[in-house]
N, C-alpha and C positions, 0 to 999 in steps of 0.2 A: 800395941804400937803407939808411940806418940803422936801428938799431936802435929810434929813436927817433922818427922818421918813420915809420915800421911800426904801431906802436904806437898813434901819432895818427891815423892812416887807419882803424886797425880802431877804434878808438873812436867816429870819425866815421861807419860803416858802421853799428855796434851802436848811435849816435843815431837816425840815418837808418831804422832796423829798429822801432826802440822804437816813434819819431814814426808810421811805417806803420802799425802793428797798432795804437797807440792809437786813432787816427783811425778806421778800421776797424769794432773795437771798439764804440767809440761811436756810428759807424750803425748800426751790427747792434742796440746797444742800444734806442736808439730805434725803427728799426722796428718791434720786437719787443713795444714799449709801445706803438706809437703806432697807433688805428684807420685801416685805408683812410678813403676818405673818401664811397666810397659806402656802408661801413655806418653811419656815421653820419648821415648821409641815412637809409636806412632806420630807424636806434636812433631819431632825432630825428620818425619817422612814425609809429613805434609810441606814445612817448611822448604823441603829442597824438592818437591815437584812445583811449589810455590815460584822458586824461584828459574827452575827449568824454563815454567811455564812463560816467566815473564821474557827469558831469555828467546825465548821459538818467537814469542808476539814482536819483539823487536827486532830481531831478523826478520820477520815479516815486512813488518813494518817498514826496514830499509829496502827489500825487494819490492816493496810496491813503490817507494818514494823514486826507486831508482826509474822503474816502469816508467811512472811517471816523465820522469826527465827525458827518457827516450822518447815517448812520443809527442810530447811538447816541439823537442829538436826536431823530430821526421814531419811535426807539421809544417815546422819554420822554412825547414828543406824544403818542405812538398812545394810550400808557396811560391819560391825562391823557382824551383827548377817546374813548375806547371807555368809561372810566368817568362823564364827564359827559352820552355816548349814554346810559347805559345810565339814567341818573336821569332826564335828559330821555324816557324809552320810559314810564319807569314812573310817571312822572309823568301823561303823557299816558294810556297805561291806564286810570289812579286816574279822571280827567276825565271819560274816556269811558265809566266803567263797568265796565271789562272785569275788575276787581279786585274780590274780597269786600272790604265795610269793614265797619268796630263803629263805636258812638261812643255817645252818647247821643242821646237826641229825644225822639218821642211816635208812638201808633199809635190813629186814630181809627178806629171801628168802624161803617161802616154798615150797618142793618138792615132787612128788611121788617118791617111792624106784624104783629101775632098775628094777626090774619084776612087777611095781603099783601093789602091793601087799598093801601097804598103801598108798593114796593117800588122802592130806589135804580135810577135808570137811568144809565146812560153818563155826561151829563151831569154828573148831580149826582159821579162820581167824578174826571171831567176839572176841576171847576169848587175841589175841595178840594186835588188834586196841584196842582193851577197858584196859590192861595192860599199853600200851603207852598214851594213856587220863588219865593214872591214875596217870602212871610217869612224868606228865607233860608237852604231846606233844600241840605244838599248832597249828598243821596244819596233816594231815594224807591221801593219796591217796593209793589206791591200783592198780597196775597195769596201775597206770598214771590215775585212777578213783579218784577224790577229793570225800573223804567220809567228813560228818560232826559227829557227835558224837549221831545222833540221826538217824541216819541211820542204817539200818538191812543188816545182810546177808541173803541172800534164797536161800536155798540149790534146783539146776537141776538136770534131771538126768544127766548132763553132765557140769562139772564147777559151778559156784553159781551167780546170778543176784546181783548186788551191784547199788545203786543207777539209777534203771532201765534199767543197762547193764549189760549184760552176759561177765562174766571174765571165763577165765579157766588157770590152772595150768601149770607153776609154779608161783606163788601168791611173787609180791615183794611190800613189805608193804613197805612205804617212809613214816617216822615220822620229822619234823622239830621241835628243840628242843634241851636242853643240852645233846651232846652224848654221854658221860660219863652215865648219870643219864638215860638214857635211855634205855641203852646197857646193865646198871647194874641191871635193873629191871627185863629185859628179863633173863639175863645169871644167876641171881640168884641160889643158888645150891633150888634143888624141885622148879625150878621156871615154865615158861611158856615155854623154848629152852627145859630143860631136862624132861618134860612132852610130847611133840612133839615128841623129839628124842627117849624115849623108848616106843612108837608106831611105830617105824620106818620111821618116818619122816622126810625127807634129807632138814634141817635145816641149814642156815648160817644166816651171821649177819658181818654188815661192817659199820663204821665208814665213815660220807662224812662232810666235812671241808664245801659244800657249796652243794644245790641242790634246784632244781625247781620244784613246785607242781601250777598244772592248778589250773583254778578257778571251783569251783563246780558248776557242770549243772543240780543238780535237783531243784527239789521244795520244796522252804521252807514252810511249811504250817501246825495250829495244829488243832487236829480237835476237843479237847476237853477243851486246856487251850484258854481262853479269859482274856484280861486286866480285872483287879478287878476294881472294883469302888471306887472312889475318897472315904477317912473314912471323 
C-alpha cells in the first residue's frame, strides 16, 4: 500500500472515530438534561396539588376575612343597640317610677279641722291624685309615698294604706308638673279645693320652683292585662 493510501484510510478511520464519539456524546448529553418521563408525571402532580392547595388556602383565607367583617359589624351593632337598651331601660324606669325625679309643681295639704270634726278620708285623697293625673301631673307621692296612677287608697280605721304603707294625716300630696296648670285645676271655682273646704277641710296649696319625689317601692304587676298577640 502506498504511502499515500495509508494516509487516506487513517484519515477515514480518525473520521469514522470523531463521527462515533460525537454521536455518543450528544446522547449522553441529552439524557443527562432530559427528565424520565415518569418523573414528569409525578413533577406535573405535584404541581397541580401545588396549586389546589394554594386555591383551598385562599378560599380560606376569604372565609375567615369575611368572619371577620361579620363580627367587627355585630360588635359595632352590639354597641349601638346595648346603648340604645340601655336608654330604652331607663326610660322605662323613669315611666314606671322606679327612678327619683325633681322638677317643679305644687304640694297640697290636707288637714283635719281643730276639733277633727272633719278629718280627710281615703277618698278625698284618691279624688285630688286622680285631678293631678288629669291636669297633667307626671310624677305624684304622698307623704313622701311615690304613688303611680294605678295605685289605690284604703281607707283604716286610723289614716289610709297607700302603696302597702300606712299614712295618716295631714296628707301633703307632691305633684311634679306645670304649676300653673296644676294649681288651676285644683283651685277651680266648684273644683276639688272648694269641695274639700266646704266639708270643713283645712286645705292649702303652694307653688315649688323645684322638689324631690323618691322612687316608687311597690309592685308593678297586672293580674288581668297580658301582651296581646302578634296580628
Amino acid at each position: 500500500m502506498s504511502p499515500s493510501t495509508r494516509g487516506f484510510a487513517l484519515m477515514l478511520f480518525l473520521a469514522g472515530f470523531l463521527l462515533v464519539f460525537h454521536v455518543r456524546a450528544n446522547q449522553a448529553y441529552r439524557a443527562s438534561v432530559a427528565l424520565p418521563s415518569h418523573r414528569l408525571v409525578d413533577l406535573s402532580v405535584l404541581i397541580r396539588r401545588q396549586q389546589e392547595s394554594d386555591r383551598a388556602l385562599g378560599d380560606a383565607l376569604a372565609v375567615l376575612e369575611a368572619k371577620q367583617r361579620q363580627i367587627e359589624a355585630a360588635q359595632a351593632q352590639g354597641r349601638s343597640l346595648d346603648s340604645a337598651t340601655r336608654r330604652d331601660l331607663a326610660e322605662y324606669r323613669n315611666v314606671l317610677g322606679l327612678t327619683p325625679v325633681q322638677g317643679p309643681g305644687i304640694v297640697i295639704t290636707l288637714g283635719a279641722d281643730a276639733a277633727r270634726q272633719s278629718v280627710p278620708q281615703a277618698q278625698d285623697i284618691a279624688g285630688v291624685v286622680n285631678e293631678l293625673w288629669a291636669a297633667g301631673a307626671e310624677a305624684a307621692a304622698v307623704n313622701g309615698v311615690r304613688v303611680l296612677a294605678t295605685d289605690g287608697v284604703v281607707p283604716l280605721p286610723e289614716g289610709v294604706r297607700i302603696v302597702g304603707q300606712r299614712v295618716m294625716d295631714p296628707y301633703a300630696i307632691a305633684a311634679i308638673g306645670d304649676p300653673v296648670v296644676l294649681e288651676g285645676a285644683l283651685l277651680v271655682r266648684g273644683g276639688p279645693v272648694d269641695g274639700l273646704r266646704g266639708v270643713g277641710i283645712d286645705v292649702s296649696v303652694a307653688r315649688l320652683p323645684k322638689m324631690v319625689l323618691p322612687s316608687y317601692r311597690g309592685r308593678v304587676q297586672f293580674r288581668f292585662a297580658r301582651p296581646s298577640a302578634a296580628p
